[in-house]
C-alpha positions as a printed Julia matrix, in Angstrom:
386×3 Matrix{Float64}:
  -7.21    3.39  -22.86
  -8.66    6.8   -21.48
 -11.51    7.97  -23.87
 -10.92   11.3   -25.87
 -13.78   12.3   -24.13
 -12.04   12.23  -20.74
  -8.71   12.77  -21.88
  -8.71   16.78  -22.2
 -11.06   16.87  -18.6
  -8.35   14.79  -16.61
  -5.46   16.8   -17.86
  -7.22   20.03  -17.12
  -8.64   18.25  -13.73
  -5.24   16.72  -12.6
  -3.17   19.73  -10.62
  -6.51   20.15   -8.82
  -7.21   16.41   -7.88
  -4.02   15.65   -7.1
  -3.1    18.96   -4.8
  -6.59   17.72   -3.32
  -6.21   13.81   -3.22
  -4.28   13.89    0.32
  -6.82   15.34    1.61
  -9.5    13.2    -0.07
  -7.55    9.85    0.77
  -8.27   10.61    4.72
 -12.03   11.2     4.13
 -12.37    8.58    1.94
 -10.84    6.08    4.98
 -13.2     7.37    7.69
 -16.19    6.91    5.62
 -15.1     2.99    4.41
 -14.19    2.18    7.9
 -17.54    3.53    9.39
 -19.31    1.67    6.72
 -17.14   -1.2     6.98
 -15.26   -1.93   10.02
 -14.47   -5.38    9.43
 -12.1    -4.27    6.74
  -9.72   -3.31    9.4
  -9.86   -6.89   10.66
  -7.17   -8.77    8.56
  -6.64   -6.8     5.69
  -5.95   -2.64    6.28
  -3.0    -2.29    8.29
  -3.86   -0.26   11.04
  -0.2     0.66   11.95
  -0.41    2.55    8.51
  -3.58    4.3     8.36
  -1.94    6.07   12.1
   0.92    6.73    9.96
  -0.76    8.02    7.04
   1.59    5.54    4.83
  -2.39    4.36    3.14
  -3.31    7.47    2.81
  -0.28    8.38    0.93
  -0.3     4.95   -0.79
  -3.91    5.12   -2.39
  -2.85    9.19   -3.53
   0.21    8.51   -4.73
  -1.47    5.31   -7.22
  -4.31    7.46   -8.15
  -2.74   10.53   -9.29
   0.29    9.1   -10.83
  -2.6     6.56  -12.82
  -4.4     9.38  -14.4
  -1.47   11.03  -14.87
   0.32    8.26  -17.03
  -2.73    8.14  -18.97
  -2.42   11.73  -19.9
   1.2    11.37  -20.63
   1.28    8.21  -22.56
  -2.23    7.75  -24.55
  -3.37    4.02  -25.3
  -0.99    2.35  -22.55
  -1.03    1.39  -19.19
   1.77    1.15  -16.56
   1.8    -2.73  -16.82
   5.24   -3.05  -14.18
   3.39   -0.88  -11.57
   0.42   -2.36  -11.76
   1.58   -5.66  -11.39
   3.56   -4.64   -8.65
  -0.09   -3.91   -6.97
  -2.11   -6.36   -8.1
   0.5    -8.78   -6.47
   0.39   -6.85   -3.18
  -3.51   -7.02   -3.34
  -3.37  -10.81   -4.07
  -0.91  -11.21   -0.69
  -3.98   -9.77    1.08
  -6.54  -11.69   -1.13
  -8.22   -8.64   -2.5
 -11.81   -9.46   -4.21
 -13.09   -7.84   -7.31
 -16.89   -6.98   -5.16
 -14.21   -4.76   -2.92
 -13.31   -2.38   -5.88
 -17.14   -1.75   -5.86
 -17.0    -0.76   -2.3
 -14.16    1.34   -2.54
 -15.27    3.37   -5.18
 -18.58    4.37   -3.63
 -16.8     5.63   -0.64
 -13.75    7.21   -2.7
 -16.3     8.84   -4.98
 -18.31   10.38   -2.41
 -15.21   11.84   -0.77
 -13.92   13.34   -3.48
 -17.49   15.22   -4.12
 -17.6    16.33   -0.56
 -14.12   17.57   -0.66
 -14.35   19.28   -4.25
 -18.35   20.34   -4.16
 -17.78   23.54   -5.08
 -16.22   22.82   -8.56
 -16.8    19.0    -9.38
 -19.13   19.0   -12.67
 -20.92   15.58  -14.08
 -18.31   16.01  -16.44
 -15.68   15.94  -14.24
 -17.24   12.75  -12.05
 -17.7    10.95  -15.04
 -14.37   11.33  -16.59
 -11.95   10.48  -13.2
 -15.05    7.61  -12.62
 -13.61    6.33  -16.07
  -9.86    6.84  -14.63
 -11.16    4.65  -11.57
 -12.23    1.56  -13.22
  -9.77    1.67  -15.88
  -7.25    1.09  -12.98
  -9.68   -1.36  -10.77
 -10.33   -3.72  -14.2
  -6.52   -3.63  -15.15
  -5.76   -4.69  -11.33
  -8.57   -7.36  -11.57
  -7.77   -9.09  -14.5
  -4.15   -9.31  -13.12
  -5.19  -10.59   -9.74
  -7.41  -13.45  -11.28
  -4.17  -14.94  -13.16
  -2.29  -14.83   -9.97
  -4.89  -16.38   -7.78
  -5.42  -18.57  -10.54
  -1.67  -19.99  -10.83
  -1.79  -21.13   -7.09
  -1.55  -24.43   -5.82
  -4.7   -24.04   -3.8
  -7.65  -21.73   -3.52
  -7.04  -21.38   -0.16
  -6.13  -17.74    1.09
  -4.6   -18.59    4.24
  -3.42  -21.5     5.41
  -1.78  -22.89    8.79
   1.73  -23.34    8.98
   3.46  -23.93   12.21
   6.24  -22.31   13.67
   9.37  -25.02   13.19
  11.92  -23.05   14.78
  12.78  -19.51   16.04
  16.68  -17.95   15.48
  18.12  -14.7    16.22
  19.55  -13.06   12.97
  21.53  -10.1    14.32
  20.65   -7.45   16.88
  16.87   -7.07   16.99
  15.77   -9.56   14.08
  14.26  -12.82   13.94
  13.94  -15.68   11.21
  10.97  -17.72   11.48
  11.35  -21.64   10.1
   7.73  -23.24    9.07
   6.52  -26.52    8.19
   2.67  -27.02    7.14
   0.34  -27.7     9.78
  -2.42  -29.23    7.25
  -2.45  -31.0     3.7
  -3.4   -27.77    1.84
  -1.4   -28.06   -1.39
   1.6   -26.23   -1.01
   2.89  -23.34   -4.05
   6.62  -23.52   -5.22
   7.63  -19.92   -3.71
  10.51  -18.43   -6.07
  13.56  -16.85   -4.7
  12.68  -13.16   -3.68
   8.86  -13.37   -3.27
   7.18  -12.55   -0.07
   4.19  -13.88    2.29
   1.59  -12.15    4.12
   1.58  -13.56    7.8
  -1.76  -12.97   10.22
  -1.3   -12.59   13.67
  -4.0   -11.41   16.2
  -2.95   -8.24   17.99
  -3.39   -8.24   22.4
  -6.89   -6.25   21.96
  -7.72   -9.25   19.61
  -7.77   -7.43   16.43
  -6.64   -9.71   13.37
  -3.69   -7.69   11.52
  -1.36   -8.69    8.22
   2.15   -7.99    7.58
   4.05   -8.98    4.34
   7.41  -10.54    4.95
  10.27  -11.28    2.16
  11.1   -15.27    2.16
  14.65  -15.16    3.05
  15.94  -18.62    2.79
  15.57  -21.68    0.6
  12.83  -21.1    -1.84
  10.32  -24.34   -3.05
   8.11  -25.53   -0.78
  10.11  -24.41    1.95
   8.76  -21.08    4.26
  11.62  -19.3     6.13
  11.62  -15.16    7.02
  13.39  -13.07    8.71
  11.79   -9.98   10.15
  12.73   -6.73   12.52
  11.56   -5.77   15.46
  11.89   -2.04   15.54
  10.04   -2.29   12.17
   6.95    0.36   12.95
   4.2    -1.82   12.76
   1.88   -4.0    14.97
   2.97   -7.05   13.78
   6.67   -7.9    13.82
   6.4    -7.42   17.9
   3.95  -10.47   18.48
   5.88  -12.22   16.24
   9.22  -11.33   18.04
   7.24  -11.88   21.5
   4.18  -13.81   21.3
   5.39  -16.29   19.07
   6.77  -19.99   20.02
   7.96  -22.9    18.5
   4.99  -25.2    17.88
   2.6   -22.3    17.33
   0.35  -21.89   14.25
   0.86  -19.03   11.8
  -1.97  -18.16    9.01
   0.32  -17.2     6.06
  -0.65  -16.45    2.47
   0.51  -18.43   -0.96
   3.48  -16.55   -1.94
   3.7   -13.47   -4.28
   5.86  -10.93   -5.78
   7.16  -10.38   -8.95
  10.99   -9.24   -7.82
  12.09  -12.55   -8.77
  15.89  -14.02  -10.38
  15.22  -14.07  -14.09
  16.54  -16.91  -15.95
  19.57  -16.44  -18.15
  24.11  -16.75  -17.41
  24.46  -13.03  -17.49
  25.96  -10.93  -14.35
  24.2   -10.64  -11.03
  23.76   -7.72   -8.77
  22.62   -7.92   -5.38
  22.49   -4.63   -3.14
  20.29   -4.15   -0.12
  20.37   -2.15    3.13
  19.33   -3.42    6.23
  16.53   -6.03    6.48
  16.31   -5.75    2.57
  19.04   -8.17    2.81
  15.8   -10.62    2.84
  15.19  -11.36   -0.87
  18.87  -10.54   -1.91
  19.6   -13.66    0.37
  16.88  -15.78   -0.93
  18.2   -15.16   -4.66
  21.74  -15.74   -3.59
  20.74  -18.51   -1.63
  19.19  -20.22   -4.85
  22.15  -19.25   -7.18
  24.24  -21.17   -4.36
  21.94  -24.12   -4.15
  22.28  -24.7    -8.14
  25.83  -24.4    -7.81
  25.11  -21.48  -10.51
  28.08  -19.98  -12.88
  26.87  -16.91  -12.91
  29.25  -13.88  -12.25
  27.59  -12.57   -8.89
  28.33   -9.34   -7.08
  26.5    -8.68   -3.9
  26.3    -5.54   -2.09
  25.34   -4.87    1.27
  24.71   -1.57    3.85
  24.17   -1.76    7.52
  24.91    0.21   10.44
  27.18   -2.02   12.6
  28.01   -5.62   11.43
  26.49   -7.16   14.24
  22.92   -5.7    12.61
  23.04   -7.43    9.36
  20.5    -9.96    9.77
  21.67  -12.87    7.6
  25.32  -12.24    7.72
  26.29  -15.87    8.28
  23.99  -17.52    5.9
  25.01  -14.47    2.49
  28.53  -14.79    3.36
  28.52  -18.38    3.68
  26.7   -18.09    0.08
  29.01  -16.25   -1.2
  31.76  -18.58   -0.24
  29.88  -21.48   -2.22
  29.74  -19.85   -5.64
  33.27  -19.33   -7.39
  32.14  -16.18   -9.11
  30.73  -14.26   -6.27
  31.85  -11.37   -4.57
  30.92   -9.1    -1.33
  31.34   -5.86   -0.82
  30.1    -4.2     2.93
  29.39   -0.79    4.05
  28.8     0.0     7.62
  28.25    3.37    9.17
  30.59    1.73   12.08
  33.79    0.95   10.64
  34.84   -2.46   10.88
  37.82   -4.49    9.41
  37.21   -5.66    5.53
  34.02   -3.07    5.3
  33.61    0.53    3.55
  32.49    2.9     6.19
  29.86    5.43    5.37
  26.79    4.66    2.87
  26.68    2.5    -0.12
  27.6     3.79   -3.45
  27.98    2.31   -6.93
  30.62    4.83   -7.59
  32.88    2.96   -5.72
  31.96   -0.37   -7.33
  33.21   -2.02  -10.23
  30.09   -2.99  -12.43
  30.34   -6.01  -13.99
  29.09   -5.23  -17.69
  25.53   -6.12  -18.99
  24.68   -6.55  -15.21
  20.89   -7.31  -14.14
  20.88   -5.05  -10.16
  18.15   -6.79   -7.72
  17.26   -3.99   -5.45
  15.96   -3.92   -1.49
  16.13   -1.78    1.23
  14.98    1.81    2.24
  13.23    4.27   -0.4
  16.33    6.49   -0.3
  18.39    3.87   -0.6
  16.9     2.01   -3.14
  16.24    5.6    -5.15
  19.84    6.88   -4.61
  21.47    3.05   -5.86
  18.81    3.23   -9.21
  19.55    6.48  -10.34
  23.17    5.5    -9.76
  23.37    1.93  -11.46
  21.42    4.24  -14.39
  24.03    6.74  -14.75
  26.51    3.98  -14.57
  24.75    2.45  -17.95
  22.62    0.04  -16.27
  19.41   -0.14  -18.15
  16.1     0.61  -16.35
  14.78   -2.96  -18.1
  17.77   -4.67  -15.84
  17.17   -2.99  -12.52
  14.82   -4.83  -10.37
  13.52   -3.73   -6.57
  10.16   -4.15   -4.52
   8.74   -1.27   -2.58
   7.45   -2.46    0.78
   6.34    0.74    1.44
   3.68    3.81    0.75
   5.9     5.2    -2.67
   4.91    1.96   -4.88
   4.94    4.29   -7.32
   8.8     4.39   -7.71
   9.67    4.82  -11.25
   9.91    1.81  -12.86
């Protein structure tokens, strides 16, 4: 809870901060990476602090912290945080490291705002800080806490490699050491470690997109952006060793016999398959409706293994967009509008920002309640309205 103290100096603070903050974020970077280096070694993606998707990432959390705390005194945005906190556990995030960002953070934002900062004014968006680093703490301890090891990476080899559509890739595992192995849960992701040509160490979080369990299967893209999907796609071989994380992610089926929604676009077809992929397993009963956008049909990823899915379960349903029009498809881009919702439906959500922002506001104006719509952001805007 943000004291009363700080309360009236953050909302007057706030338009100034946060017109400032993406300019602070950049600062802030230089001066932990010169201090720090090895931080860039296996945990910051360097693909995204080119991009400025960090930059935007740590802005984005800080500004729309403080300004929930303005909004809505004595609470905390428990979804979004969690959301975090299990992002931070995927890279095995310490509590010292909230120390360390905060000294840098803090002196950026005094260089950047040293003609108007006040002791005040330090003291009250200091509070802000830690009230968002404890809350993401205590979080990340249960997590790492409810693992089947204390390990944070550990080997798994490379069981087998298999095309999945143009330009994507599923990756089989099987452990490559005893370390006790945590039940994943259908739509939860991995961090996998690769080392980069020039030898730097970089992480990439990847959807499980197969059988859940003990079981480690993803599927990733190679035009993707990043450093780390193209040694994967070329570097990689049967028989090699992969350093992956326990699994994570709170995007996960929720028990109960109601309707099922499943709509993704493009490679966010990963958990949406993993989830359908369970319901199929169980031989569920559940009314299931999945919903899929891609390009041309030969792009969807795991086109065999969802429709083969949906074949298995007698109350399940696809319905395919493509921007290429092919026989037994919509053409054009998704739309709930032309879907019949099945009522008191719970929507799992993947797939681009747009997307996944255009399909929510839709499934909400279609009487979907926020409480049933699910979706993970793999990307800079985790602060997507919950």
């Amino acid at each position: 809870m943000l004291s009363e103290k700080s309360r009236p100096v953050i909302e007057a603070t706030l338009p100034l901060v946060g017109s400032r903050i993406g300019a602070i974020t950049p600062n802030f970077y230089a001066r932990l990476f010169a201090a720090h280096p090895e931080l860039l070694d296996g945990l910051f993606s360097r693909s995204n602090q080119r991009s400025g998707n960090q930059q935007q990432a740590l802005a984005g959390s800080i500004a729309a912290f403080a300004t929930h705390l303005v909004n809505n005194p004595g609470t905390l945005p428990e979804t979004v945080l969690s959301r975090i906190a299990h992002k931070h556990a995927s890279l095995g995030i310490t509590e010292p490291q909230y120390q360390v960002v905060y000294e840098h953070l803090f002196a950026a934002i005094a260089d950047d705002l040293s003609e108007v900062i006040t002791p005040e004014i330090a003291e009250a968006w200091t509070e802000v800080y830690w009230l968002m680093a404890d809350a993401l703490i205590k979080i990340e301890k249960g997590l790492y806490a409810r693992q089947a090891n204390s390990k944070m990476w550990a080997p798994w080899r490379v069981a087998a490699t298999t095309p999945a559509g143009t330009g994507a890739m599923t990756f089989t595992l099987e452990p490559a050491d005893d370390t006790p192995i945590t039940e994943a849960l259908p739509g939860q992701y991995i961090s996998v470690k690769v080392t980069l040509p020039d030898g730097l160490r970089q992480v990439r979080q990847y959807s499980l997109s197969g059988d859940a369990g003990t079981g480690r299967t993803f599927t990733t893209k190679l035009d993707d952006g990043g450093e780390v999907s193209p040694v994967l796609h070329n570097n990689v071989q049967v028989g090699d060793i992969l350093e992956i994380s326990n699994p994570y992610g709170e995007i996960t089926l929720k028990d109960g016999d109601g309707p099922v929604v499943l709509a993704s676009a493009g490679i966010g077809c990963t958990p949406t398959a993993s989830i359908l992929r369970s319901l199929a397993e169980s031989g569920s009963e559940r009314q299931v409706l999945v919903l899929h956008a891609e390009s041309t049909l030969d792009s969807w990823a795991l086109r065999s293994q969802m429709t083969d899915d949906v074949n298995r379960l007698d109350g399940a349903k696809l319905q395919l967009w493509l921007e290429q029009p092919a026989a037994g498809a919509k053409e054009g881009f998704m739309s709930l509008r032309e879907v019949d919702l099945p009522a008191d439906a719970s929507l799992y959500l993947c797939g681009p920002l747009p997307f996944m922002k255009n399909i929510r506001d839709e499934a909400i104006n279609a009487g979907i309640p926020a409480a049933r719509i699910h979706y993970e952001v793999f990307g800079p805007d985790i602060w997507l309205a919950s």
